[in-house]
C-alpha positions, -999 to 999 in steps of 0.1 A, spaced: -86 -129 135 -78 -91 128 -41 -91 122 -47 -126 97 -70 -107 79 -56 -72 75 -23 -92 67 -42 -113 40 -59 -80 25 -24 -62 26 -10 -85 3 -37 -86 -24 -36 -47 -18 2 -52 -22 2 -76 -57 -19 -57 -72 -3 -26 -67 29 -42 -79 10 -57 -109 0 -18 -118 37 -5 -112 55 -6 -141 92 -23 -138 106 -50 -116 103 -44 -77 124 -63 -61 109 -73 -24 95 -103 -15 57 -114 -5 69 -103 33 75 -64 24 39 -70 -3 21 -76 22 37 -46 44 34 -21 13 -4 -34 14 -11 -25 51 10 11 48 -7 20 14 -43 9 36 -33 27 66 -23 59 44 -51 58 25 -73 60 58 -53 89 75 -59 108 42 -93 97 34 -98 110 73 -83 141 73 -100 150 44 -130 140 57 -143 113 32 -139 87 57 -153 84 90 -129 68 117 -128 30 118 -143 34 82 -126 12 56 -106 32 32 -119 15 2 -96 -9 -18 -94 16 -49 -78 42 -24 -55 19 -4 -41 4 -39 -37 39 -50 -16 46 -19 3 12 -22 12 25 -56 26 57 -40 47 45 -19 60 15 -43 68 46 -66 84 63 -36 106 33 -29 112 24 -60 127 65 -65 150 62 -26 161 28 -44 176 40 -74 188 70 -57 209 47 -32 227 29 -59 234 57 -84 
């Protein structure tokens, strides 16, 4: 029942991160749900090497949207790099 739910909570994470982006993303619910669990997982790493999380400590859903944003932005940047 972990993987179901970290999948489910990756792709709210995901939507609303692509709601916040600015622009058209072009990915379906598939990679949403995978920029979800990355921006999560990131968000963890950080918040633990920082030392604002403890380990096995959720991130927080404000952080791992945050992150989710990040890496949309970074994608969305190696995208347009690609085709120009």
């Amino acid at each position: 029942m972990g993987i179901i739910a970290t999948v489910i909570a990756g792709l709210v994470i995901g939507a609303i991160a692509r709601f916040v982006m600015p622009g058209e993303q072009k990915m379906g619910w598939i990679m949403t749900a995978v920029l979800g669990v990355a921006g999560s997982v990131g968000a963890g790493l950080i918040g633990q090497m920082l030392g604002w999380y403890a380990p096995g400590q959720g991130a927080g859903w404000i952080a791992s949207i945050g992150a989710a944003v990040a890496l949309l932005f970074i994608v969305n940047k190696l995208r347009a790099g690609k085709t120009a």
